[in-house]
C-alpha positions as a Markdown table, in Angstrom:
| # | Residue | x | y | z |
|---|---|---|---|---|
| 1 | Unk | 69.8 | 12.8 | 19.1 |
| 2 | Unk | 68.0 | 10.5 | 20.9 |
| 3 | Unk | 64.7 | 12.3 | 21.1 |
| 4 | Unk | 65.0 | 13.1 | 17.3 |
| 5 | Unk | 65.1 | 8.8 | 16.6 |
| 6 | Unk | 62.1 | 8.6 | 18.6 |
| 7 | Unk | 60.5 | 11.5 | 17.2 |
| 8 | Unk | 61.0 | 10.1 | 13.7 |
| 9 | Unk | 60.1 | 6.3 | 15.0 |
| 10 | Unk | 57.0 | 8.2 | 16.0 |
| 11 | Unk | 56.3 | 9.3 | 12.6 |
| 12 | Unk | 57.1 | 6.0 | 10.8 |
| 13 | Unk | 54.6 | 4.0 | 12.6 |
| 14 | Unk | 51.7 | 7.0 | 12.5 |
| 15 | Unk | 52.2 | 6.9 | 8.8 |
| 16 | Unk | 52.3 | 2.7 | 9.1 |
| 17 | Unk | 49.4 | 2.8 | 10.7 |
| 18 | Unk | 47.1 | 5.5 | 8.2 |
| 19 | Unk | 48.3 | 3.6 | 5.4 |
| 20 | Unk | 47.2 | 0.0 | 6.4 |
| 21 | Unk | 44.0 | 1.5 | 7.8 |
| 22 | Unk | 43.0 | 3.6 | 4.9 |
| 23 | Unk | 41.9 | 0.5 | 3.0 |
| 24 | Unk | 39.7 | -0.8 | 5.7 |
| 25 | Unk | 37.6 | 2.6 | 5.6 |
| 26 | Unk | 37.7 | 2.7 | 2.4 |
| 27 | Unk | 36.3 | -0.9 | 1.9 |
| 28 | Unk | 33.2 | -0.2 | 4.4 |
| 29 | Unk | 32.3 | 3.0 | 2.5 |
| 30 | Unk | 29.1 | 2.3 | 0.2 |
| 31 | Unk | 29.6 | 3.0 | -3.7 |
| 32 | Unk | 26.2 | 2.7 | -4.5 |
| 33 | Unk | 27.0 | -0.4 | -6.4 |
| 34 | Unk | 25.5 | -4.4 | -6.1 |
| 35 | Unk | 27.7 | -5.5 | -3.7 |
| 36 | Unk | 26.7 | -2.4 | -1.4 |
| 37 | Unk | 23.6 | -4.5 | -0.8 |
| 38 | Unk | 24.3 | -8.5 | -1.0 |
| 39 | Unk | 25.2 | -10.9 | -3.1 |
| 40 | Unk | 23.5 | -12.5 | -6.4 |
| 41 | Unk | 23.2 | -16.7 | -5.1 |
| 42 | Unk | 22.2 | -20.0 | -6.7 |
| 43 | Unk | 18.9 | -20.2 | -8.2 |
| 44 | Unk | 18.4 | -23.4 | -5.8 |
| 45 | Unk | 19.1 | -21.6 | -2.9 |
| 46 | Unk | 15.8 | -21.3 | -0.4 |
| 47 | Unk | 14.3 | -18.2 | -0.6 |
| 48 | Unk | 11.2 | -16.3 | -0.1 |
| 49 | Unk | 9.6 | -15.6 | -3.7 |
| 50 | Unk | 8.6 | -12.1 | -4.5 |
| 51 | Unk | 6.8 | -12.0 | -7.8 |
| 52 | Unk | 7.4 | -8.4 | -9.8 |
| 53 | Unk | 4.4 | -7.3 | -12.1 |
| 54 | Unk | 3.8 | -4.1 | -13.8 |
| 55 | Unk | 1.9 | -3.2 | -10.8 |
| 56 | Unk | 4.2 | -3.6 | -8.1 |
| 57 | Unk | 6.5 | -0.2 | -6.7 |
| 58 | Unk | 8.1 | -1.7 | -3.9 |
| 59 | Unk | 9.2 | -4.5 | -1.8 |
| 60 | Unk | 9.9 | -4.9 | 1.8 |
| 61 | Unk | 12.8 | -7.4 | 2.7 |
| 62 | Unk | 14.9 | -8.0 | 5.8 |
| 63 | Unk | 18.3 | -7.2 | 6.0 |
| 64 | Unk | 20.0 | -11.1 | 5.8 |
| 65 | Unk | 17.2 | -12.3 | 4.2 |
| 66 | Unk | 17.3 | -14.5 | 0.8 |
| 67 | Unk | 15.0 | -13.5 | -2.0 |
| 68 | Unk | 13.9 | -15.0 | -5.4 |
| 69 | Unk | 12.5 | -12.5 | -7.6 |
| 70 | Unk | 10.6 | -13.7 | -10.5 |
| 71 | Unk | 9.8 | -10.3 | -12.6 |
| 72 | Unk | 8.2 | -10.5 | -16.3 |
| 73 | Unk | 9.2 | -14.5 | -16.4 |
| 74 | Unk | 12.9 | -14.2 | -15.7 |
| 75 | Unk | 14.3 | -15.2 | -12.4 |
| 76 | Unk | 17.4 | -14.7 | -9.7 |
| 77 | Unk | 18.0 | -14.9 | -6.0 |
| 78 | Unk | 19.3 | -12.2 | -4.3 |
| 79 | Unk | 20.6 | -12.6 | -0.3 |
| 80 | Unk | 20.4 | -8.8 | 1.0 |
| 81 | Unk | 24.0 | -7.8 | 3.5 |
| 82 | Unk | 23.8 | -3.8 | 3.8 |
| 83 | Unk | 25.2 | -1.5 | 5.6 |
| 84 | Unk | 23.2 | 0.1 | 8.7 |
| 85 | Unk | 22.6 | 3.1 | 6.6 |
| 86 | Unk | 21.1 | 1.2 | 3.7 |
| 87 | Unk | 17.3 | 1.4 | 3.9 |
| 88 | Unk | 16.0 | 1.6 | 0.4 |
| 89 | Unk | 17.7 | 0.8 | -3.2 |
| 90 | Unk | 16.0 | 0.2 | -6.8 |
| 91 | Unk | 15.7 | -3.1 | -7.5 |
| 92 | Unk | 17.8 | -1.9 | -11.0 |
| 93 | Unk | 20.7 | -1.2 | -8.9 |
| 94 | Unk | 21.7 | -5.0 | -8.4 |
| 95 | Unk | 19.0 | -7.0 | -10.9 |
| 96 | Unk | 21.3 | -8.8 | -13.2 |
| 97 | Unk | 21.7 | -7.2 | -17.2 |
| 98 | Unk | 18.0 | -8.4 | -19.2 |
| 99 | Unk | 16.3 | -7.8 | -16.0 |
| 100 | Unk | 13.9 | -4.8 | -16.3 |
| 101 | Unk | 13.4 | -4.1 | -12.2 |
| 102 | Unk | 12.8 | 0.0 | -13.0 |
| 103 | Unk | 10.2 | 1.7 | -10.7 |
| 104 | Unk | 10.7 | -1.4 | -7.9 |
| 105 | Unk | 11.9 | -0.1 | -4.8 |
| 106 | Unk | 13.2 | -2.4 | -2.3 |
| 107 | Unk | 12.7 | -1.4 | 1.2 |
| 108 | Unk | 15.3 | -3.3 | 3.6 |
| 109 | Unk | 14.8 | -3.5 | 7.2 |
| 110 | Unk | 17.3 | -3.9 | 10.3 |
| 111 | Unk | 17.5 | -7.3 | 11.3 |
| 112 | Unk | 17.3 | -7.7 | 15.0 |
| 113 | Unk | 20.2 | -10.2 | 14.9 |
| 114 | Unk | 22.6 | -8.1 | 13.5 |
| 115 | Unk | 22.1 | -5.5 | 15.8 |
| 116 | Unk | 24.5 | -6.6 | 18.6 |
């Protein structure tokens, strides 16, 4: 009897345990989506301007850096927090709705500081 209460104590907290860690993984798993890749900030926020033409295919950028992207005379700041695995995303994926970024690629480096 007594090895039967540890055995399903045992149990209980293994099954604790994947429950309150399944969120976690799940949360660091990349959808593909905006927030896979920063966050949109204030227009005053200092940032590196990258003016977007009909010319330009891509953009490099550093992982932690703030950007300002002015394309076809509308504006916003994006500050760039990927994943390790994110190297490359079209600037469509995160541009905010009346934003035409199609055929921009945005390149991100590894910054050194996040590294560890």
């Amino acid at each position: 009897m007594f090895t039967l209460k540890k055995l399903a104590a045992s149990t209980a907290i293994a099954a604790l345990s994947a429950i309150m860690l399944a969120p976690a993984a799940q949360a660091q798993a990349p959808t593909g989506g905006a927030a896979d890749y920063g966050t949109q900030v204030a227009q005053d926020t200092p940032a590196r301007v990258v003016n977007i033409d009909a010319t330009t295919t891509y953009v490099n950028v550093e992982d932690g850096e703030t950007v300002k992207f002015n394309v076809n005379g509308k504006s916003f700041t994006w500050h760039f927090d990927t994943y390790p695995d994110a190297f490359s995303v079209k600037l469509s994926r995160f541009a905010p709705s009346g934003i035409d970024g199609k055929g921009v690629t945005v390149y991100i480096d590894g910054n050194p500081l996040y590294l560890g």
